[in-house]
C-alpha positions as CSV (number, residue, x, y, z in Angstrom):
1,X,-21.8,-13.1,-7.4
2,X,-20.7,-12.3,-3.6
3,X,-22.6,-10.0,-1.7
4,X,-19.1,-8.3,-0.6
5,X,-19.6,-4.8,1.0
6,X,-16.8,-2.3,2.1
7,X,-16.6,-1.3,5.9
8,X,-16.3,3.2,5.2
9,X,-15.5,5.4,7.7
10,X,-15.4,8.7,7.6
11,X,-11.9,10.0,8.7
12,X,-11.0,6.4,8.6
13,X,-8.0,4.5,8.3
14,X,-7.2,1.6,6.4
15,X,-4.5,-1.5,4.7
16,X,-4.3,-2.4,1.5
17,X,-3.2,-4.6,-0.7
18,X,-3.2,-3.8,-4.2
19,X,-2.3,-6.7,-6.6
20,X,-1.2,-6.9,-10.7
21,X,-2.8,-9.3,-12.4
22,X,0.6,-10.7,-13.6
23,X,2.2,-11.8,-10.7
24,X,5.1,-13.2,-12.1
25,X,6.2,-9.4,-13.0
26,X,8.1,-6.2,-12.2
27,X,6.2,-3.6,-13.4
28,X,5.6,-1.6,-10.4
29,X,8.9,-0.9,-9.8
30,X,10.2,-0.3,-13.4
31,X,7.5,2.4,-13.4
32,X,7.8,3.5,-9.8
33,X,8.4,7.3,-11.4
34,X,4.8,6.6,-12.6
35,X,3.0,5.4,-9.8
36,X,4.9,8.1,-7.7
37,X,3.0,11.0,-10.1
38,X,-0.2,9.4,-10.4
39,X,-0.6,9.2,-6.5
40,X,1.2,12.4,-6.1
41,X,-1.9,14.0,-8.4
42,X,-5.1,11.4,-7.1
43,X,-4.0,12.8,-3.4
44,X,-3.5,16.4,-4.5
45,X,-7.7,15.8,-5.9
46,X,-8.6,13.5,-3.4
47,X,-6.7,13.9,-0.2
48,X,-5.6,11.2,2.2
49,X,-2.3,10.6,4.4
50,X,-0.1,8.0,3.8
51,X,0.7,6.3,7.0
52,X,2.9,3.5,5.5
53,X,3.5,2.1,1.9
54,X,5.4,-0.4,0.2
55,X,5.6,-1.0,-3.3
56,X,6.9,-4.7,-4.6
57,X,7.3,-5.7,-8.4
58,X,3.5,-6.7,-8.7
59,X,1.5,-6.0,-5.2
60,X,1.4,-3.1,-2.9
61,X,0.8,-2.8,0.8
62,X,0.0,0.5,2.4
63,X,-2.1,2.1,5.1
64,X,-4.2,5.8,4.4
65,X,-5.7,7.6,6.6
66,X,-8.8,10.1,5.0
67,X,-9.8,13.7,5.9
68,X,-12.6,13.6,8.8
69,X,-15.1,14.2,6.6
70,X,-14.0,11.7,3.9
71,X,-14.7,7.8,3.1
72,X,-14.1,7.1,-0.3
73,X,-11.0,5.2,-0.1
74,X,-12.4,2.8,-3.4
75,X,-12.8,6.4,-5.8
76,X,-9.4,6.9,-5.0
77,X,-8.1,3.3,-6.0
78,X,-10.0,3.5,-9.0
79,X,-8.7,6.9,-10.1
80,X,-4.8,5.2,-9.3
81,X,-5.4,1.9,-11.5
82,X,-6.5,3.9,-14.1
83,X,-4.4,6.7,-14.2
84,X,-1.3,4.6,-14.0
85,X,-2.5,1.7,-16.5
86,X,-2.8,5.1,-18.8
87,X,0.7,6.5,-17.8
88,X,2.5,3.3,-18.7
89,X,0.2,2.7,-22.0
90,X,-0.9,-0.7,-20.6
91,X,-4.7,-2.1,-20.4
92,X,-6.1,-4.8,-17.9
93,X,-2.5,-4.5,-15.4
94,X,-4.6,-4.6,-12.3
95,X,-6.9,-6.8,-10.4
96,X,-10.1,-5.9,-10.5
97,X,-10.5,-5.7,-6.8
98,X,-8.4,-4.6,-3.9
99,X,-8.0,-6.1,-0.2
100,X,-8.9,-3.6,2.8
101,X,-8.9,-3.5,6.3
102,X,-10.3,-1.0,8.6
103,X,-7.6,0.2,11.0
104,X,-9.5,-1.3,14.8
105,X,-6.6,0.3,17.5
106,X,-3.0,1.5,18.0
107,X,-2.1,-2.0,18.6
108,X,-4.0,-3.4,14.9
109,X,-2.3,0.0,13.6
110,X,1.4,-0.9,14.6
111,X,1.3,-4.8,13.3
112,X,-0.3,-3.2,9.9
113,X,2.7,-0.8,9.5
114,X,5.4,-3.7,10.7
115,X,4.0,-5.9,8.5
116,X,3.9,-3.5,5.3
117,X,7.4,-2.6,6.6
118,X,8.9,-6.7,6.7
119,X,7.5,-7.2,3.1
120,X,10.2,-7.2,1.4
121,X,12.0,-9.4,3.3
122,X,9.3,-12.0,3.9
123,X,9.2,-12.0,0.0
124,X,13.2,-12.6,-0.3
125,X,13.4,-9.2,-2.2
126,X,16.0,-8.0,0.8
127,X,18.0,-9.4,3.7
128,X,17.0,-6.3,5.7
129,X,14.0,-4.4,5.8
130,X,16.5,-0.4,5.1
131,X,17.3,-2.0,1.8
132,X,14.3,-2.3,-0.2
133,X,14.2,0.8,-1.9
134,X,10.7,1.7,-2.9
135,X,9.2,2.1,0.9
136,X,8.1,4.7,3.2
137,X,10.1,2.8,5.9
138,X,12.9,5.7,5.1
139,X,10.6,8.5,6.2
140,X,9.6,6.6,9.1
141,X,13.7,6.3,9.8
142,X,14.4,10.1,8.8
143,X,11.4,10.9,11.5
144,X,12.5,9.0,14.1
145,X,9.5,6.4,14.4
146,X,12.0,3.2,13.7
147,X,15.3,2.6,13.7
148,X,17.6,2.5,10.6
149,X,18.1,-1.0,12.0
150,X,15.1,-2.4,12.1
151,X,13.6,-6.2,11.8
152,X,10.0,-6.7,12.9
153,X,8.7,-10.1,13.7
154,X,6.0,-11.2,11.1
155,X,4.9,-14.3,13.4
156,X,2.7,-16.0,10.6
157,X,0.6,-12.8,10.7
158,X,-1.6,-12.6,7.4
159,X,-2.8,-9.5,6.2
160,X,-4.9,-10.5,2.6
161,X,-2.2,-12.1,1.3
162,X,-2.1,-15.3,-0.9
């Protein structure tokens, strides 16, 4: 057994990846209504800001920031994989574990959101990054934090990924 401990911060802010156990599937976006609602209720319980997010058929990326006074970023996780292995009527569809990273600087910040942002295409899902679908990238485009146009440059960056 690994002596693995979590970095918590309170008012902290953090990447993720999430990943199925099946990854050879598409389940997370053929139930994107249902992940949608069961973060949509775990945030409205347990707050937390979604910086950046992007959903593939069996892993997720994204970055949260908590309230000030908040840490629990792994209560939170659990309350998702549960609630949405309920909402879709399926047992054992997660990984029992999760990658994080604590957020270090604006420049560890802006790679972190690139990255979750390039996913899709470093994956082959997309050609270009404003046609995947199931991303925050759009808000970030309505906002005016990236262009509509936008590439990124992954440069062999690794971010828990196998």
């Amino acid at each position: 057994m690994s002596n693995y401990r979590r970095y918590y911060i309170n008012g902290g802010t953090w990447f993720f990846t999430v990943n199925l156990k099946n990854r050879q599937t598409d389940l997370l976006v053929n139930h994107i209504a249902d992940l949608r609602a069961v973060v949509k209720d775990v945030k409205q319980k347990k707050p937390f800001y979604i910086d950046a997010w992007v959903v593939l058929p069996e892993h997720l990326h994204c970055i949260w920031t908590l309230p000030q006074n908040e840490y629990d970023f792994s209560a939170r996780w659990r309350e998702i994989k549960k609630r949405f292995s309920k909402a879709i009527m399926c047992g054992a569809v997660w990984q029992p574990r999760f990658w994080e990273h604590a957020i270090r600087d604006e420049e560890d910040y802006r790679r972190h959101v690139d990255y979750i942002y390039i996913n899709p295409v470093k994956h082959g899902w997309v050609k270009r990054v404003q046609d995947w679908p199931f991303s925050s990238f759009h808000r970030d485009v309505r906002e005016g934090i990236y262009p509509a146009g936008w590439a990124g440059d992954i440069n062999e960056f690794n971010a828990g990924e196998r």
